[in-house]
Phi, psi and omega in degrees: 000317152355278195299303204276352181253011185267336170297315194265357175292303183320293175319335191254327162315334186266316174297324155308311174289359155235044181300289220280347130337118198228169173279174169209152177336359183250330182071049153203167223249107191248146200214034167177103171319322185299337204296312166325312193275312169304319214282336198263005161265332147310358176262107194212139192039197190288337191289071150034249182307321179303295161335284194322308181288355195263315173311293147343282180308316156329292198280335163300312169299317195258337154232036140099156147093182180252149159212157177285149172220165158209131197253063174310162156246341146245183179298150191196139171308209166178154176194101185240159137273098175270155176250150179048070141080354264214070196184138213175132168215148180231179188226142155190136167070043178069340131332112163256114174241135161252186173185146184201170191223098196316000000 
């Protein structure tokens, strides 16, 4: 009885932590609006590596803490671990950008 009520605590547990996780205008699954607005005000011309730092730097200033980016011109899987929802991945203008917070 232990083991079965420590399995569904875990499990409800898990399930909370991605209450705040949503689809986004992209169809891909972002889980902190400021995170979204930086990331889709830092995306602005071809560069790349540049989007990323911008993005970076962005999601660092307004919220706190270190974060990972990845910037593509396709579409690309992901398997991340984020902390407190802080994790978001979008698309513009043929842009895929993701960012998260190890």
């Amino acid at each position: 009885m232990r083991s079965f009520c420590l399995l569904v605590c875990l499990v409800s547990a898990a399930v909370l932590a991605q209450d705040n996780c949503y689809i986004n205008d992209s169809g891909f699954t972002c889980c902190n609006k400021e995170l979204e607005a930086a990331m889709k005000g830092a995306m602005a011309g071809d560069d790349l590596l540049g989007a990323a730092d911008s993005i970076q730097k962005g999601a660092e200033g307004s919220l706190g803490g270190k974060f990972e980016t990845v910037v593509a011109l396709d579409d690309f899987a992901y398997k991340s671990h984020f902390k407190e929802g802080k994790s978001c991945k979008i698309e513009k203008n043929g842009q895929y950008a993701l960012a998260w917070q190890p």
